[in-house]
C-alpha positions as CSV (number, residue, x, y, z in Angstrom):
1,X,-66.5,-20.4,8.8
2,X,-68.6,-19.0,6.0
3,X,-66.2,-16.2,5.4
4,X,-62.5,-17.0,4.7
5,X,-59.5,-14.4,4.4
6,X,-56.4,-14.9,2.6
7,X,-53.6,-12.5,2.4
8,X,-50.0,-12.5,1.2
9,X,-46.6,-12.6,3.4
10,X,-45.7,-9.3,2.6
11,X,-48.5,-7.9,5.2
12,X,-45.6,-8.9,7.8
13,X,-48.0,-10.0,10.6
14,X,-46.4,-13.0,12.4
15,X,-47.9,-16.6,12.0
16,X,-49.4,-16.5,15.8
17,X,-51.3,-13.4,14.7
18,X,-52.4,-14.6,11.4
19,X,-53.5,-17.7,13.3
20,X,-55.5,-16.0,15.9
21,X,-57.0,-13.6,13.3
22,X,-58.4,-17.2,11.4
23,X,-56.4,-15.5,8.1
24,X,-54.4,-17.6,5.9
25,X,-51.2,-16.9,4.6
26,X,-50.0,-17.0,0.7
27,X,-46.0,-16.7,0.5
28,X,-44.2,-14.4,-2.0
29,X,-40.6,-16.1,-2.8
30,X,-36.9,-14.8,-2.1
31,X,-34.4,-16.3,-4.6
32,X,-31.0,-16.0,-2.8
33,X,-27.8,-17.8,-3.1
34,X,-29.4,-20.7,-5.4
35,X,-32.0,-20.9,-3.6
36,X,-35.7,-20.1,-3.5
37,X,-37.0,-19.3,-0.3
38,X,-40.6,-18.8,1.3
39,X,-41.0,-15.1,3.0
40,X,-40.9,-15.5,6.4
41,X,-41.5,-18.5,6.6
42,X,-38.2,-19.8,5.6
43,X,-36.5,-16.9,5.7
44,X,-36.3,-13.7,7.7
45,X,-35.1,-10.4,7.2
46,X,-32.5,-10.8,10.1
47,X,-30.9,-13.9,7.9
48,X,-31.4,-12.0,4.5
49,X,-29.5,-9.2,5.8
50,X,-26.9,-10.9,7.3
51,X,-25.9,-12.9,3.9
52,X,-26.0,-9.7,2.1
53,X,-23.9,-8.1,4.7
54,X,-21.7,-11.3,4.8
55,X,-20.9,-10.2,0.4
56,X,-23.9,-12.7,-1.1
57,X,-25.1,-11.1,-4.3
58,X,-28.2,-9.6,-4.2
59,X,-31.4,-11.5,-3.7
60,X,-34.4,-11.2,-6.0
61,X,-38.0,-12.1,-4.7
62,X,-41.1,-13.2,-7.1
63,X,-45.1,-13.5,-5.9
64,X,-47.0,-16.3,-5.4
65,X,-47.9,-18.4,-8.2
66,X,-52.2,-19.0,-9.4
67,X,-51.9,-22.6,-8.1
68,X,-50.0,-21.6,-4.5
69,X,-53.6,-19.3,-4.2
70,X,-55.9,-22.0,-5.5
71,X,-54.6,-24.3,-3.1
72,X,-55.0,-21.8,-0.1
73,X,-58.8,-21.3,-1.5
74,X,-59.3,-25.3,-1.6
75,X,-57.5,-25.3,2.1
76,X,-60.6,-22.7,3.2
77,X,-63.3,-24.3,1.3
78,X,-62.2,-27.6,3.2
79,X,-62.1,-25.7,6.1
80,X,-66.1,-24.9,6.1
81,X,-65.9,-21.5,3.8
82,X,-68.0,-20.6,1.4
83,X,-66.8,-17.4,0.3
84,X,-63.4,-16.2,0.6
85,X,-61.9,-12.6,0.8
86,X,-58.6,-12.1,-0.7
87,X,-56.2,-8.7,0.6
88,X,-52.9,-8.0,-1.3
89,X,-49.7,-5.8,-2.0
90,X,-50.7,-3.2,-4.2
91,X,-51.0,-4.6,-7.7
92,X,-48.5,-2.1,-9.2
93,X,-45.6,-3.9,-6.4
94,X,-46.2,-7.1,-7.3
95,X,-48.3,-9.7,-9.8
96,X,-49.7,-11.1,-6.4
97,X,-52.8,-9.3,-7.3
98,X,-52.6,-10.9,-10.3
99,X,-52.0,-14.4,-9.3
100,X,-54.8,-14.3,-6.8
101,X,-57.1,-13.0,-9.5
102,X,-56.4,-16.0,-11.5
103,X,-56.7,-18.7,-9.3
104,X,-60.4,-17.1,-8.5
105,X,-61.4,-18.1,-11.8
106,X,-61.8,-22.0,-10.8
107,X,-62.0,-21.7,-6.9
108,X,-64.2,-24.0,-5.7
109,X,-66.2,-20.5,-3.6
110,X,-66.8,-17.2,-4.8
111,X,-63.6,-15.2,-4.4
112,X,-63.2,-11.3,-3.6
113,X,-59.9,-10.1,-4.8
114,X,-58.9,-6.6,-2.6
115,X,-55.4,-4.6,-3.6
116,X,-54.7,-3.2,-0.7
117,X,-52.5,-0.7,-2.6
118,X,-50.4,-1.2,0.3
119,X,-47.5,-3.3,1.9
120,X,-46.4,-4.5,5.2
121,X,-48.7,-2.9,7.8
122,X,-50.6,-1.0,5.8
123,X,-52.0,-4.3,4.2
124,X,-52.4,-5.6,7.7
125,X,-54.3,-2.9,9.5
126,X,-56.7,-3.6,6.6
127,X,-56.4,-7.8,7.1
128,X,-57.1,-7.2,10.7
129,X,-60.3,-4.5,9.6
130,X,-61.8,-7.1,7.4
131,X,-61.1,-10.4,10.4
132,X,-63.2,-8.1,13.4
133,X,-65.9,-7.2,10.7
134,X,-66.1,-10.8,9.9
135,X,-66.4,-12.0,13.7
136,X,-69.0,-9.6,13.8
137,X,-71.1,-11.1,11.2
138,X,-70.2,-8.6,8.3
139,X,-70.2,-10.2,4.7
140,X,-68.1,-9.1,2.2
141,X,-70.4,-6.5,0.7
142,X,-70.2,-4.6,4.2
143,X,-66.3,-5.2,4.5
144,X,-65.2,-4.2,1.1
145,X,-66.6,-0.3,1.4
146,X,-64.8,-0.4,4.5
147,X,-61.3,-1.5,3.3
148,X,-61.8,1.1,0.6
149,X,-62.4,4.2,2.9
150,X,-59.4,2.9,5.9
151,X,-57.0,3.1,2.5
152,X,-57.7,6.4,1.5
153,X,-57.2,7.8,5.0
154,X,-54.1,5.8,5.3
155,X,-50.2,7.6,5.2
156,X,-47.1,5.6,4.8
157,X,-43.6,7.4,4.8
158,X,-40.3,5.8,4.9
159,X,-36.7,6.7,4.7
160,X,-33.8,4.1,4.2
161,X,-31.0,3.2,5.9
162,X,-28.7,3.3,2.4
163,X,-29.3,4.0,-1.1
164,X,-28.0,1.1,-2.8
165,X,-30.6,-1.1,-2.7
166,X,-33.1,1.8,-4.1
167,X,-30.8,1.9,-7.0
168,X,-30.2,-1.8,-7.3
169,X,-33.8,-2.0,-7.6
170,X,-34.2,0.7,-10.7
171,X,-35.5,3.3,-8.1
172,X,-33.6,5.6,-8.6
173,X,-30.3,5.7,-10.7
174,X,-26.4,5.3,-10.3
175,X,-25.7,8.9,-10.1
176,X,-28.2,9.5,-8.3
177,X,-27.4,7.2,-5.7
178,X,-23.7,7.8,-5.6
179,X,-24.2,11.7,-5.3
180,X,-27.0,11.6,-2.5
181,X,-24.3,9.4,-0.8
182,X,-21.5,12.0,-0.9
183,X,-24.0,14.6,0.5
184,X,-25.8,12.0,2.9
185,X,-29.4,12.7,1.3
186,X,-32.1,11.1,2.6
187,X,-34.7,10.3,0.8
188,X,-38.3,10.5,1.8
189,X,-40.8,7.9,0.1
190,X,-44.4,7.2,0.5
191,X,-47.1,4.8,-1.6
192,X,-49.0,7.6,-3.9
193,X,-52.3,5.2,-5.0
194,X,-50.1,2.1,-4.6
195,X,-46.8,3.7,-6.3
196,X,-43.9,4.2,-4.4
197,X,-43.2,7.6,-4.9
198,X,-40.9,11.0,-3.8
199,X,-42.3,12.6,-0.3
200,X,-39.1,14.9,0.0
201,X,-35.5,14.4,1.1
202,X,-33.4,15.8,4.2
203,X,-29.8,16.2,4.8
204,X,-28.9,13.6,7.7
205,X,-30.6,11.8,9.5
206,X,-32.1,14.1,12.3
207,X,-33.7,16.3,9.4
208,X,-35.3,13.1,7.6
209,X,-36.9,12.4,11.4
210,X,-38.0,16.1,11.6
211,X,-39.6,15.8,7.9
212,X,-41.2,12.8,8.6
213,X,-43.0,13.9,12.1
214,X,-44.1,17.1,9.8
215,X,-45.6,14.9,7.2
216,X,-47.8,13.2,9.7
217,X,-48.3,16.4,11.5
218,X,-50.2,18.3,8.1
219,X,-51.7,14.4,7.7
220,X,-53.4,14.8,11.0
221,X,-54.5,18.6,10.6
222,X,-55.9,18.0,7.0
223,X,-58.3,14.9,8.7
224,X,-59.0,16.3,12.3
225,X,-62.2,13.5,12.6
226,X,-61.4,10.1,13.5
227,X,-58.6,8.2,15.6
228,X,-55.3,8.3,14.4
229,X,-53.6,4.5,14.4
230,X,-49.9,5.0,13.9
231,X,-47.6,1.8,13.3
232,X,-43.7,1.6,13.1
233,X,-42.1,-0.1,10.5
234,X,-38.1,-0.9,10.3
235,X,-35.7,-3.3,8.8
236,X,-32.7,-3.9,11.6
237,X,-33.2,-0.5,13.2
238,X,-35.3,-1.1,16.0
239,X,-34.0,2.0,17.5
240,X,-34.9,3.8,14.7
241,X,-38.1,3.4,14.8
242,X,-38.5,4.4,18.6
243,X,-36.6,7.4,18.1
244,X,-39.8,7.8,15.4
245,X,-42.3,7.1,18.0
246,X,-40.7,9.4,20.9
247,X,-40.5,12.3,18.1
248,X,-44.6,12.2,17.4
249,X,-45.1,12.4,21.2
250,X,-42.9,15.7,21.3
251,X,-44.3,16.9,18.7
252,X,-47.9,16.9,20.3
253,X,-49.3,14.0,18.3
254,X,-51.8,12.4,20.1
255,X,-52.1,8.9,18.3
256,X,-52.8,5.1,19.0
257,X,-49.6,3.2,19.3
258,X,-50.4,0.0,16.9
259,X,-46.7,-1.0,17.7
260,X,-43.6,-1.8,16.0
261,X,-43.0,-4.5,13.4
262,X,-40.4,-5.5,10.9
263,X,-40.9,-5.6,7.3
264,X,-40.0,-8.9,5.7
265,X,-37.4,-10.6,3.5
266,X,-39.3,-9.4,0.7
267,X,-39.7,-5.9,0.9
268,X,-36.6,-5.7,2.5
269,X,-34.5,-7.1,-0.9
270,X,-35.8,-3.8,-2.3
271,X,-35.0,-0.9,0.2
272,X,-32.4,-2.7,2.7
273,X,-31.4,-2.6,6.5
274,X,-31.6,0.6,8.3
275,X,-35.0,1.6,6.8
276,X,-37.7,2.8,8.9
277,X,-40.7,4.6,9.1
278,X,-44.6,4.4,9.9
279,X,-48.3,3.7,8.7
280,X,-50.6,6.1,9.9
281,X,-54.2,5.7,9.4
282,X,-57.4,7.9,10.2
283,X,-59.6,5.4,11.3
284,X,-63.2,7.0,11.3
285,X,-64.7,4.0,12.3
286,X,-63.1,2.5,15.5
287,X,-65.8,0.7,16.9
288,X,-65.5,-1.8,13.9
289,X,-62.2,-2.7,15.6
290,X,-58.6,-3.1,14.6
């Protein structure tokens, strides 16, 4: 295995996947209750919902330390690598970045840091880009480029199930949250170059779905070339997000199903249950597989 790739929890692909992609796995951390928990790997969104729900104050989450990635580079080293390729949550979400930058400075192999500028499966259509390029014999001078160009075609949009975890958070603030309550505003969000930022907002629910098949409908007609690889994303609210998916069929969207997935424990500390949404990406280069 001359070419190792690391990636955080947040990336929300399950261990079997992980596993069959040959990709480790760096946890972020959930602090809840008085205690500190390992994303999905000793926690789930399911349980970290259901204490919240239950009146449990609210959790607070914290990346990876240097020494949790050094030992995951020493892990691939001693697993036959001799290079490593590291893919992250966008450094302005989260001092994972950071961490994994800092553990590279003594790794026993040359280490590639990547900021994905992404979270959940927008990270891991990129961690499964850069595992098929691998198996195909690509180094990481060829794989790099690549990751570059699938993030800049790549369109996230979100809405959330309730607004107090947005203002818990600092996103947005008490007023703010308590007035677009009253008149049930939904809000839109997106990541603008990593950022989590405004896309719009609707009144109710069925407008936020009509807004957010438009979004993804001037997406697509701005980047006509390519395949268009569309993954849902929820927290609780499966439904949700196949209400999503039926909607871009009416609409006339013609799009590769990547499937449905829940965000973790993580990211879900920050927006809450009921939140849903997709990654879309223009994939201009399909034969390099996905």
């Amino acid at each position: 295995m001359p070419l190792a790739i690391v990636t955080d929890s947040t990336c929300d692909l399950s261990a079997q996947e992980l596993a069959d992609l040959n990709v480790g796995r760096v946890p972020l951390y959930v602090h809840f209750q008085g205690t500190t928990y390992k994303d999905w790997i000793e926690i789930t969104p399911s349980e970290l919902m259901r204490g919240i729900e239950g009146g449990a104050d609210t959790p607070t989450t914290s990346q990876p330390t240097p020494e949790d990635f050094a030992a995951a580079y020493r892990d691939a080293v001693a697993d036959g690598a001799d290079e490593i390729l590291v893919i992250t949550i966008s450094e302005t979400l989260s001092g994972t970045h950071q961490s994994a930058n800092l553990a590279a400075k003594d790794a026993p192999a040359p280490v590639t840091v990547f900021d994905s500028r992404n979270a959940s499966i927008g990270a891991a259509m990129m961690v499964r880009r850069a595992a098929a390029m691998r198996d195909a014999g690509k180094g990481v001078a060829e794989i790099v480029p690549e990751l570059e160009s699938l993030r800049e075609h790549m369109l996230l949009t979100f809405t959330v199930g309730t607004l107090d975890f947005l203002q818990k958070g600092g996103r947005i603030g008490r007023a703010s949250a308590l007035l677009g309550s009253l008149l049930n505003i939904k809000p839109l969000l997106t990541l603008d170059d990593g950022v989590v930022s405004a896309a719009g907002r609707a009144r109710g629910a069925k407008k936020a779905l009509k807004e957010m098949v438009d979004r993804l409908v001037k997406h697509r007609e701005a980047q006509p070339q390519g395949d268009l690889v569309v993954a849902f994303i929820h927290i609780e609210d499966e439904e949700a997000a196949d209400r999503l998916r039926n909607a871009l069929s009416e609409a006339g969207l013609s799009f590769t199903d990547a499937g449905t997935y829940q965000m973790g424990a993580v990211i879900g500390v920050h927006v809450g249950p009921g939140t849903y949404g997709y990654y879309a990406a223009i994939d201009t280069s399909p034969e390099l597989g996905m």
